[in-house]
N, CA, C and O atoms as a GROMACS GRO file, in nm:
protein
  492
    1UNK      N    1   0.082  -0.120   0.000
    1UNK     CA    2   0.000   0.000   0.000
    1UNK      C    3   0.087   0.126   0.000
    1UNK      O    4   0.022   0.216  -0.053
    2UNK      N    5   0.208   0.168   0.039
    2UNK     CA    6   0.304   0.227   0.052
    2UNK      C    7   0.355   0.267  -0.124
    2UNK      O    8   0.354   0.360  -0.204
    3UNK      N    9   0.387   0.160  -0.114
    3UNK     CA   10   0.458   0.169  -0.269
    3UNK      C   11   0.342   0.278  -0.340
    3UNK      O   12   0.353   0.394  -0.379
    4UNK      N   13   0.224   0.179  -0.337
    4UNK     CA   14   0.049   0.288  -0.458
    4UNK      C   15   0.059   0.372  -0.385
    4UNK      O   16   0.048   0.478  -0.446
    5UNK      N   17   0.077   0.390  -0.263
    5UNK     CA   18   0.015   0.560  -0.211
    5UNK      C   19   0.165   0.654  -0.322
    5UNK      O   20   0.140   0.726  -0.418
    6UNK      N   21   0.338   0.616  -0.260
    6UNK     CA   22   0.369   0.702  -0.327
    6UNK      C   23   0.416   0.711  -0.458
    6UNK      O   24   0.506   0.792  -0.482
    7UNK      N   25   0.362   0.629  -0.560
    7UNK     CA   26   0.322   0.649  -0.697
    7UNK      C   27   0.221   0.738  -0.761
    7UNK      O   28   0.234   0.809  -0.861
    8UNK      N   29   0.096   0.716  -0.670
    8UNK     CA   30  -0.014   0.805  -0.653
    8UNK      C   31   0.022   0.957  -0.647
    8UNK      O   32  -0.035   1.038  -0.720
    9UNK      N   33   0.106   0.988  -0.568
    9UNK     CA   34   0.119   1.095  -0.458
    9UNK      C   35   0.176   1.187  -0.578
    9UNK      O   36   0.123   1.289  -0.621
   10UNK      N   37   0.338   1.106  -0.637
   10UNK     CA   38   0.415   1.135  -0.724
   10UNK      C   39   0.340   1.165  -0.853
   10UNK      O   40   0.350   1.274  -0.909
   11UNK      N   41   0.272   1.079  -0.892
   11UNK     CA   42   0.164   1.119  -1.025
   11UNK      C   43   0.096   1.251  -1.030
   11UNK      O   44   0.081   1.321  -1.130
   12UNK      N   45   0.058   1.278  -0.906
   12UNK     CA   46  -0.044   1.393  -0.858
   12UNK      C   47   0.059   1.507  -0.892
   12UNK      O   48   0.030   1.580  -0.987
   13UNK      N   49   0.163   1.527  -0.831
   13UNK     CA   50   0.264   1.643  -0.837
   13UNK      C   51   0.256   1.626  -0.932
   13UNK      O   52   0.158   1.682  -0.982
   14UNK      N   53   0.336   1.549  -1.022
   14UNK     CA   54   0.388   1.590  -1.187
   14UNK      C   55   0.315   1.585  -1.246
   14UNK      O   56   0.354   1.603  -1.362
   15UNK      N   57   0.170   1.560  -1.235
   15UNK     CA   58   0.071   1.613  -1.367
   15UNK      C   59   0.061   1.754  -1.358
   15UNK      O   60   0.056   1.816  -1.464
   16UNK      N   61   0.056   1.836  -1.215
   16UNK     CA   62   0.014   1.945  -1.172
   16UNK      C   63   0.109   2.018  -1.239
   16UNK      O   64   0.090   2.123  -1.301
   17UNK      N   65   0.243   1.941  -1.220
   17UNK     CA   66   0.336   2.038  -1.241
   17UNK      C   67   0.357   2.079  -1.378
   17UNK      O   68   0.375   2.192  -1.423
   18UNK      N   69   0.349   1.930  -1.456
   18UNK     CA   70   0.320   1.928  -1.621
   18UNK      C   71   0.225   2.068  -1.649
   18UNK      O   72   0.265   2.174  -1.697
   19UNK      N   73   0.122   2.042  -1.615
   19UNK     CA   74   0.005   2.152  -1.668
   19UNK      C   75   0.046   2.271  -1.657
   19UNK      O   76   0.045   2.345  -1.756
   20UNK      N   77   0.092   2.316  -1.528
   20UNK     CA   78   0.187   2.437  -1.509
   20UNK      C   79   0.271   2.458  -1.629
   20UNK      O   80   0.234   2.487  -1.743
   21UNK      N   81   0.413   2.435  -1.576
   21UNK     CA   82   0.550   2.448  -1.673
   21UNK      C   83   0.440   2.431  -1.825
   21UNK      O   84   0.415   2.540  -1.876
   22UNK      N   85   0.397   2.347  -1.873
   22UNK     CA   86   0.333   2.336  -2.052
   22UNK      C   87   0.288   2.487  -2.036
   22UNK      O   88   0.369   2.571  -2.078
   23UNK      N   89   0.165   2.534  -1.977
   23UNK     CA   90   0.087   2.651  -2.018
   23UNK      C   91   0.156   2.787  -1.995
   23UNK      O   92   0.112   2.882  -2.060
   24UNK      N   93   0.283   2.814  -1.892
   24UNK     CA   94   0.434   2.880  -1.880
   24UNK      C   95   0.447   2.867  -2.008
   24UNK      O   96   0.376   2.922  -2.092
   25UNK      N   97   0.539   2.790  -2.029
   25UNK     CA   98   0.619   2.782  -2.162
   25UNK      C   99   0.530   2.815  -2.306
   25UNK      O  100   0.576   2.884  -2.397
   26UNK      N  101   0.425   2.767  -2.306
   26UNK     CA  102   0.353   2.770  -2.405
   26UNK      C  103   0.277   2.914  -2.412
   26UNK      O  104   0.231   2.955  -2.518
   27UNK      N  105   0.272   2.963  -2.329
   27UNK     CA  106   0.243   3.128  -2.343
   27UNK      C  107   0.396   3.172  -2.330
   27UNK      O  108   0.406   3.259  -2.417
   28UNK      N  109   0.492   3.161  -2.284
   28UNK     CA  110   0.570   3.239  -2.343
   28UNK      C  111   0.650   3.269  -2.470
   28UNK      O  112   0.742   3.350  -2.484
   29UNK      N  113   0.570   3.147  -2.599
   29UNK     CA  114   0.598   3.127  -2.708
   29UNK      C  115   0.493   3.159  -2.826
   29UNK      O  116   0.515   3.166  -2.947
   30UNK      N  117   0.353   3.178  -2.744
   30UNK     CA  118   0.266   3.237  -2.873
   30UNK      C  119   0.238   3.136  -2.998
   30UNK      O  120   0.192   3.170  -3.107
   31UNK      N  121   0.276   3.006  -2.960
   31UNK     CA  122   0.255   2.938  -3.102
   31UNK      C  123   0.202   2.800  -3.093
   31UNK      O  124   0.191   2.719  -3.001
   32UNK      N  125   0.168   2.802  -3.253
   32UNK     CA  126   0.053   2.663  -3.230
   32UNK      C  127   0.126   2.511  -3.214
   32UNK      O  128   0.063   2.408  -3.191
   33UNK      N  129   0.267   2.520  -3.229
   33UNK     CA  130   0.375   2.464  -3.188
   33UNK      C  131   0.379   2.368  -3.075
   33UNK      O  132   0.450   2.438  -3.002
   34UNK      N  133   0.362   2.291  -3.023
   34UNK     CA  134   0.391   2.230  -2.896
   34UNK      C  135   0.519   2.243  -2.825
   34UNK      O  136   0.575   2.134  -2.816
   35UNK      N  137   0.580   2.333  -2.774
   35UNK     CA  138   0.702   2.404  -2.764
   35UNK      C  139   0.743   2.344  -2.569
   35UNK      O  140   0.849   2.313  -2.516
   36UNK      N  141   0.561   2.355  -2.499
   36UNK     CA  142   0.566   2.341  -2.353
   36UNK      C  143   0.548   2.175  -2.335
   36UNK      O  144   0.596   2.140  -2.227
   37UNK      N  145   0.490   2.059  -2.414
   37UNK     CA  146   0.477   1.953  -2.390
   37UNK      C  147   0.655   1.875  -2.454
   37UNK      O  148   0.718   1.774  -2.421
   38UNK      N  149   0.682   1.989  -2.559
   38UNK     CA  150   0.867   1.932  -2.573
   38UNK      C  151   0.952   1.943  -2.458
   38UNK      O  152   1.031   1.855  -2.422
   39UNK      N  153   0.926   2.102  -2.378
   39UNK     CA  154   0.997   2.133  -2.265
   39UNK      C  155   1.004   2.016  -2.191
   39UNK      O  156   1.101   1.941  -2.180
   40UNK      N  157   0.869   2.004  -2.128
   40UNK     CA  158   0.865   1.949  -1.989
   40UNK      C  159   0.857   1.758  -2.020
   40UNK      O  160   0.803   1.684  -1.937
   41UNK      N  161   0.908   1.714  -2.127
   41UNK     CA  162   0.952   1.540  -2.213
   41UNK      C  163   1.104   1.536  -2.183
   41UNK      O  164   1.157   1.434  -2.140
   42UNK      N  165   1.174   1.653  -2.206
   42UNK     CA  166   1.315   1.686  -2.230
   42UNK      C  167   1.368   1.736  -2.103
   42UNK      O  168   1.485   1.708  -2.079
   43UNK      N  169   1.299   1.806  -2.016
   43UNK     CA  170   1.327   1.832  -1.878
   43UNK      C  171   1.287   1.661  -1.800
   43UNK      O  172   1.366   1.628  -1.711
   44UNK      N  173   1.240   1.620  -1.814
   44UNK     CA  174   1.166   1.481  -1.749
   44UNK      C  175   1.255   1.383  -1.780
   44UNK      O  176   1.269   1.279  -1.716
   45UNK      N  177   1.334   1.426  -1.907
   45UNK     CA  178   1.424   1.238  -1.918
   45UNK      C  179   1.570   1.333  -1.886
   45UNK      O  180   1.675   1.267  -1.890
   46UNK      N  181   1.581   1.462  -1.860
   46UNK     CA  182   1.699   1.497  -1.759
   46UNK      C  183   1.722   1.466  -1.608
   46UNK      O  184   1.828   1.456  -1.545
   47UNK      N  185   1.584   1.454  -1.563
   47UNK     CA  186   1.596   1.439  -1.454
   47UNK      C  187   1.581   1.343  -1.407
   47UNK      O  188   1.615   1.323  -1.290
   48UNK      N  189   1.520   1.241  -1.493
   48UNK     CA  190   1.460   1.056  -1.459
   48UNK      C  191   1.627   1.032  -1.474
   48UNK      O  192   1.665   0.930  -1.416
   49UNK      N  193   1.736   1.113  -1.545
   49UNK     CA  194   1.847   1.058  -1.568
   49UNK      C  195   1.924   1.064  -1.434
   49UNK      O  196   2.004   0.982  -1.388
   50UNK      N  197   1.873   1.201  -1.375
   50UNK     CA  198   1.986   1.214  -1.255
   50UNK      C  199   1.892   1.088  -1.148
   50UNK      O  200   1.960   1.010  -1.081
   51UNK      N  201   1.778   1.082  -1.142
   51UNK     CA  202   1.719   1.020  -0.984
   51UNK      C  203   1.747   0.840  -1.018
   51UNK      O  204   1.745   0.744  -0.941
   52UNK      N  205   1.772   0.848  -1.161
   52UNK     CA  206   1.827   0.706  -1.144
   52UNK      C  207   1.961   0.647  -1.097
   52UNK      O  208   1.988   0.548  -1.029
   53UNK      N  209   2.071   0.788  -1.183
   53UNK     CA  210   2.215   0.784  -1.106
   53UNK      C  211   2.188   0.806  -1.008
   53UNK      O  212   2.260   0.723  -0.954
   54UNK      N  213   2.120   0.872  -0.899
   54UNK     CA  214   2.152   0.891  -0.782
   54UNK      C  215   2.107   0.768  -0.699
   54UNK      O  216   2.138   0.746  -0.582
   55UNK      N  217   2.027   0.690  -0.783
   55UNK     CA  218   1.953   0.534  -0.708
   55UNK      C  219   2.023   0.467  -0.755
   55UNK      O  220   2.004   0.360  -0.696
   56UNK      N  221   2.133   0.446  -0.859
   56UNK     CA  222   2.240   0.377  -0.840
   56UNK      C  223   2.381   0.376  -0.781
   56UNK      O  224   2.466   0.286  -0.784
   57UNK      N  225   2.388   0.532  -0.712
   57UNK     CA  226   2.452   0.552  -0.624
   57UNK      C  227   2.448   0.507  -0.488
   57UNK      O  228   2.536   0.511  -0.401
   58UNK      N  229   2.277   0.446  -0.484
   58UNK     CA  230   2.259   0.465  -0.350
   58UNK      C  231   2.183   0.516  -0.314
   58UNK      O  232   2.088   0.463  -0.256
   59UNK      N  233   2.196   0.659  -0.336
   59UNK     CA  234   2.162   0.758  -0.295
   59UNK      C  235   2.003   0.796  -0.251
   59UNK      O  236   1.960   0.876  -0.168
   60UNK      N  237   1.926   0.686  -0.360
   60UNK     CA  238   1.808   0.714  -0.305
   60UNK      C  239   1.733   0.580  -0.293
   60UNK      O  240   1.760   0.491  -0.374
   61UNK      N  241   1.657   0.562  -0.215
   61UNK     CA  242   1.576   0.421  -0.170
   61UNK      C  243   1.486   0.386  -0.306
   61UNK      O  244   1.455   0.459  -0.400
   62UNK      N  245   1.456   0.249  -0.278
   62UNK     CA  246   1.350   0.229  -0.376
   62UNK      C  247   1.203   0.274  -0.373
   62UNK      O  248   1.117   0.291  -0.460
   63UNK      N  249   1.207   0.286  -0.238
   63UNK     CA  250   1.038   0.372  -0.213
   63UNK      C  251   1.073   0.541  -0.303
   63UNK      O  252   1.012   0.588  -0.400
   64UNK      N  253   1.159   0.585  -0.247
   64UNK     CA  254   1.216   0.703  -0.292
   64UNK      C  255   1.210   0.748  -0.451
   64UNK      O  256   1.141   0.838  -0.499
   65UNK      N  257   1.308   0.654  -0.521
   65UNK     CA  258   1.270   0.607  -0.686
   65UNK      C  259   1.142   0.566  -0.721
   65UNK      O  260   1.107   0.615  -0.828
   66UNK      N  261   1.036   0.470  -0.654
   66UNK     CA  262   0.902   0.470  -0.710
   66UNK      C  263   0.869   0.625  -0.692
   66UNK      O  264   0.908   0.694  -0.786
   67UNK      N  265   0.835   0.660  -0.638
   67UNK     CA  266   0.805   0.833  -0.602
   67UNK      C  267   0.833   0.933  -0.694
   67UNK      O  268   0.752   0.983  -0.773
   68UNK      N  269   0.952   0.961  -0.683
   68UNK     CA  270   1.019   1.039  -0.809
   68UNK      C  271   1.023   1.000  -0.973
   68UNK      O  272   0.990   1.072  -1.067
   69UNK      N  273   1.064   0.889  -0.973
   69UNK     CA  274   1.087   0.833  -1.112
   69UNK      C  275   0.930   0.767  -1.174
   69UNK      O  276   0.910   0.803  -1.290
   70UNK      N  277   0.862   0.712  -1.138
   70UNK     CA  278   0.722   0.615  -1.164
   70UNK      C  279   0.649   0.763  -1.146
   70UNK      O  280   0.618   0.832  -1.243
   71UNK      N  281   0.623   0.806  -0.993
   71UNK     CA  282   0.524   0.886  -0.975
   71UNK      C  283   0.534   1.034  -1.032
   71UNK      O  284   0.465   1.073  -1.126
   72UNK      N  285   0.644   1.125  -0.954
   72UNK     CA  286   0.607   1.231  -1.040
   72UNK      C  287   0.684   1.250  -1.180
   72UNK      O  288   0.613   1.320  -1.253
   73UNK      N  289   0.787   1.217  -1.235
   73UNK     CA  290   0.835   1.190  -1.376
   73UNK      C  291   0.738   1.131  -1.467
   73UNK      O  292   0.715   1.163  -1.583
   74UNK      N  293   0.657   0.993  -1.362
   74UNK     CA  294   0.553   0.956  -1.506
   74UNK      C  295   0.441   1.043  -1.570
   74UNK      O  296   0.395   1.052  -1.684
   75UNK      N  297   0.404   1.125  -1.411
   75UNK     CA  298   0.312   1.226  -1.445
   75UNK      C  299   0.371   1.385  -1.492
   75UNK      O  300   0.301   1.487  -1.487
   76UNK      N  301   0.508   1.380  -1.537
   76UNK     CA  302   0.525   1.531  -1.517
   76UNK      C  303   0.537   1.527  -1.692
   76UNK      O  304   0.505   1.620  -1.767
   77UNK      N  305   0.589   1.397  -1.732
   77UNK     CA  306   0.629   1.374  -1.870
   77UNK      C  307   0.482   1.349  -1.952
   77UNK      O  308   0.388   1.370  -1.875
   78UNK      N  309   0.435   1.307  -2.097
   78UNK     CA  310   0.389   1.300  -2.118
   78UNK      C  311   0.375   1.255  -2.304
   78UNK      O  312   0.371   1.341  -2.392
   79UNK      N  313   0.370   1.122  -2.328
   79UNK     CA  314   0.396   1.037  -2.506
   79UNK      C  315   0.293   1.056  -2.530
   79UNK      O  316   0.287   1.084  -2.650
   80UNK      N  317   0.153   1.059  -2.463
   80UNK     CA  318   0.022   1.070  -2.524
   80UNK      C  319   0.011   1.177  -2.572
   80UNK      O  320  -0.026   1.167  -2.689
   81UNK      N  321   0.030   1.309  -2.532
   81UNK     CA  322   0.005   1.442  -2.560
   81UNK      C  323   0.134   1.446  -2.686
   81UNK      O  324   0.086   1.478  -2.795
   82UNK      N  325   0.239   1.428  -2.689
   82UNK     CA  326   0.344   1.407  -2.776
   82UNK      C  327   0.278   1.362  -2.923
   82UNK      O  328   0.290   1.428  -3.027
   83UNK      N  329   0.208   1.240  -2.910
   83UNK     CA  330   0.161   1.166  -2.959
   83UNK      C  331   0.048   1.201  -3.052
   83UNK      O  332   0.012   1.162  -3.163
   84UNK      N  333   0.000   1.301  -2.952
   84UNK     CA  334  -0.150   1.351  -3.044
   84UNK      C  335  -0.094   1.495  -3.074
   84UNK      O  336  -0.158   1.544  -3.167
   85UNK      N  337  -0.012   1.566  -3.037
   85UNK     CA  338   0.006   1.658  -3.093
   85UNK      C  339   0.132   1.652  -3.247
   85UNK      O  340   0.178   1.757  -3.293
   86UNK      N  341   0.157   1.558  -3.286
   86UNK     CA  342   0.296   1.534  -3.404
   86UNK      C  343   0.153   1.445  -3.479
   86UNK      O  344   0.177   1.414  -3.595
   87UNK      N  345   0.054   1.415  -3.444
   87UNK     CA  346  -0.065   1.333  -3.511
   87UNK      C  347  -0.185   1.456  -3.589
   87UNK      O  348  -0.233   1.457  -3.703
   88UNK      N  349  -0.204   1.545  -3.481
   88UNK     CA  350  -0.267   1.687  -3.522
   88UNK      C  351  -0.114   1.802  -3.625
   88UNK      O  352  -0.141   1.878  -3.718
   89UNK      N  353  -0.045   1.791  -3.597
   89UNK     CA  354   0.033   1.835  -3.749
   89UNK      C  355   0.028   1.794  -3.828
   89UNK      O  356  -0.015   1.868  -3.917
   90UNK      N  357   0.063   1.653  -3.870
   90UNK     CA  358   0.050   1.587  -3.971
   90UNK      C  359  -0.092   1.613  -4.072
   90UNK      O  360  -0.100   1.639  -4.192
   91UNK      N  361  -0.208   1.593  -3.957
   91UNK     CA  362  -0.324   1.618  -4.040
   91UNK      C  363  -0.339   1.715  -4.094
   91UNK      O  364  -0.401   1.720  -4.200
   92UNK      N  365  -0.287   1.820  -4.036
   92UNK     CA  366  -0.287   1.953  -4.069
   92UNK      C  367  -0.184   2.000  -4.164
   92UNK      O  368  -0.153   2.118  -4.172
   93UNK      N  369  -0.118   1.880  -4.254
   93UNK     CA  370  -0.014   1.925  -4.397
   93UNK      C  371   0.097   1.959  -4.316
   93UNK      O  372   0.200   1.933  -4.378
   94UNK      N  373   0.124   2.010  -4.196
   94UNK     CA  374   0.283   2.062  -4.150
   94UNK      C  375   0.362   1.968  -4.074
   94UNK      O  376   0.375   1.942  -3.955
   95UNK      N  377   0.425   1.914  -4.215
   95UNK     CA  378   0.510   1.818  -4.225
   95UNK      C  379   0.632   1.863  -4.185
   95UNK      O  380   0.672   1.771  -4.115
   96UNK      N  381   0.730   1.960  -4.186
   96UNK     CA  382   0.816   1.983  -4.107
   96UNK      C  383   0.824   2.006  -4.004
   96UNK      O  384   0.905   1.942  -3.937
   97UNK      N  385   0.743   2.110  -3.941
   97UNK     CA  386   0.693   2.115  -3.794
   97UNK      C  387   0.700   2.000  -3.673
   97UNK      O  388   0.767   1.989  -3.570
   98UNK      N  389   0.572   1.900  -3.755
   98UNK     CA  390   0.572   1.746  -3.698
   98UNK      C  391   0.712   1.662  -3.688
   98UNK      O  392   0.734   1.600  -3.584
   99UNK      N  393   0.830   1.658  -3.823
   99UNK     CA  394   0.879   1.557  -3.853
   99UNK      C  395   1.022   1.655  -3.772
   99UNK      O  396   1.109   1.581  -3.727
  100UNK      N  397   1.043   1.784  -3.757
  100UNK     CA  398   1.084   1.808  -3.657
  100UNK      C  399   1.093   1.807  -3.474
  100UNK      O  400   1.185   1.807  -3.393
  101UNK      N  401   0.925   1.807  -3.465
  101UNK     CA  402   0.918   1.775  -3.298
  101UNK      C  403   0.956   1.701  -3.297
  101UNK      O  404   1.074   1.715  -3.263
  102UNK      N  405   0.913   1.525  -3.332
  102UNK     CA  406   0.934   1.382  -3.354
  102UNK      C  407   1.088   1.385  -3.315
  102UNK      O  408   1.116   1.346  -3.202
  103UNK      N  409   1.179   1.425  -3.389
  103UNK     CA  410   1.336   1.418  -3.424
  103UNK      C  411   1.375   1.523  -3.280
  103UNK      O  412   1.417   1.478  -3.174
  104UNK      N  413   1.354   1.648  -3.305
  104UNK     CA  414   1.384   1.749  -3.158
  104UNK      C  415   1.393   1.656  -3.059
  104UNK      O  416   1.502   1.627  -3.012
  105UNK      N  417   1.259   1.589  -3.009
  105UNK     CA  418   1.191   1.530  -2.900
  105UNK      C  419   1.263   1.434  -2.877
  105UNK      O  420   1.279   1.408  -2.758
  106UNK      N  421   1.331   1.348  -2.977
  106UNK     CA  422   1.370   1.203  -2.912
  106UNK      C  423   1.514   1.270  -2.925
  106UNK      O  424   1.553   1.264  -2.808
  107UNK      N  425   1.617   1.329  -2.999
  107UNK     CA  426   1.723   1.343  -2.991
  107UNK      C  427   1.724   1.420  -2.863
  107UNK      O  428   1.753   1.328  -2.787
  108UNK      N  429   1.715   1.499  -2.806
  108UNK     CA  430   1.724   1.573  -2.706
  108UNK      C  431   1.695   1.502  -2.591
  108UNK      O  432   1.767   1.523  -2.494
  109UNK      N  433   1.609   1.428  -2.582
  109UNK     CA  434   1.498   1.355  -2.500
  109UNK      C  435   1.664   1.259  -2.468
  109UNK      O  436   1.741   1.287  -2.376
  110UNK      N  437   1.686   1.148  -2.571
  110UNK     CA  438   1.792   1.095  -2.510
  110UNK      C  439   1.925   1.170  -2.488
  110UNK      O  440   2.010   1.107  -2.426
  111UNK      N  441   1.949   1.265  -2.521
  111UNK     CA  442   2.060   1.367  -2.482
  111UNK      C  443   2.061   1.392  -2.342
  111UNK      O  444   2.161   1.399  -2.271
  112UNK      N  445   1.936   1.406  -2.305
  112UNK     CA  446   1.884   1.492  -2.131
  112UNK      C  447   1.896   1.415  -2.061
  112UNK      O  448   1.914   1.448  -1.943
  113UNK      N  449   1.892   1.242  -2.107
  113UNK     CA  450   1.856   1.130  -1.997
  113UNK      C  451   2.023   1.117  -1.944
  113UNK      O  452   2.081   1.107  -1.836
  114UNK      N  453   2.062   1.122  -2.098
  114UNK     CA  454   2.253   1.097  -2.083
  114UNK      C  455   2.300   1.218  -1.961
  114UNK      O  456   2.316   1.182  -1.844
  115UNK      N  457   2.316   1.338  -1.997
  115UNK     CA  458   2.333   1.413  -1.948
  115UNK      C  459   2.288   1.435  -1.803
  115UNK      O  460   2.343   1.515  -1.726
  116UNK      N  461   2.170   1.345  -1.769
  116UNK     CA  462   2.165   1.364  -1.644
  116UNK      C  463   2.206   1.240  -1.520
  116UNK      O  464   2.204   1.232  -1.397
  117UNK      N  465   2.248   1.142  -1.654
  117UNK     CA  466   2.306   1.034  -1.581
  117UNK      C  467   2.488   1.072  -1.573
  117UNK      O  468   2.568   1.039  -1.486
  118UNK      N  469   2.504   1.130  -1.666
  118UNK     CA  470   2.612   1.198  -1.650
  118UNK      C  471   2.674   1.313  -1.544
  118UNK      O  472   2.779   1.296  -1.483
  119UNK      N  473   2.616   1.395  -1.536
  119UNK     CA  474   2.603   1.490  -1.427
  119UNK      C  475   2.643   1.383  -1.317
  119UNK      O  476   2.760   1.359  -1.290
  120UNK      N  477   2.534   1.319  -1.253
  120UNK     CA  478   2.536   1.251  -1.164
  120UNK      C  479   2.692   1.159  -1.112
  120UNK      O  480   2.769   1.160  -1.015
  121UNK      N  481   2.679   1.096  -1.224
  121UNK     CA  482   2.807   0.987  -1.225
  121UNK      C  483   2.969   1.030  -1.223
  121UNK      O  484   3.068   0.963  -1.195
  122UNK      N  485   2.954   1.174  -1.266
  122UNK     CA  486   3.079   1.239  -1.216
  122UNK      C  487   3.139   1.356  -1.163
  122UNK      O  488   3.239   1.422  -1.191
  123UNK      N  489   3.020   1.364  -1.054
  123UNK     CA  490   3.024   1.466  -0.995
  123UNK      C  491   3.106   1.418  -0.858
  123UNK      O  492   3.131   1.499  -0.769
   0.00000   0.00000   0.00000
């Protein structure tokens, strides 16, 4: 029961926080762009990168990692919205736009995870 409460708990924050940081970012860009659901995919596999180095440091418990990594990372990140928004370009003829997020999103996306397993690992 421990474990579901703080998966739960963690979900709750990072959706909240998702919705936040997206509608931030996304008003401070003015565009029909998905600019705040790239942010906060690319901020999310930076930081799933560090809380994993730091849980293979040790550093953090496994209750700790369900929490952070499952709970609020699963909820702060977001492939569905990714998903339907590179699906709503496409329909909409803007084929570079789309075939750029797609490419942005995952190159960066695994750049952030590296980088934050990196950070971690030699600090």
């Amino acid at each position: 029961m421990k474990l579901i409460l703080a998966v739960g708990l963690g979900s709750f924050i990072g959706g909240v926080s998702r919705y936040l940081v997206t509608l931030f970012i996304q008003n401070k860009f003015l565009s029909t762009f998905p600019y705040g659901t790239m942010f906060v995919n690319i901020l999310g596999c930076f930081l799933i990168g560090v809380i994993y180095a730091l849980s293979d440091k040790g550093n953090v418990s496994p209750v700790w990692r369900l929490f952070l990594a499952t709970g609020i990372m699963g909820g702060f990140t977001t492939f569905s919205s990714f998903s339907n928004e590179t699906v709503s370009m496409l329909r909409d003829a803007e084929y570079v736009p789309a075939f750029s997020y797609v490419a942005f999103s995952i190159i960066m996306g695994l750049a952030a995870t590296f980088g934050g397993i990196s950070l971690i690992k030699y600090l």
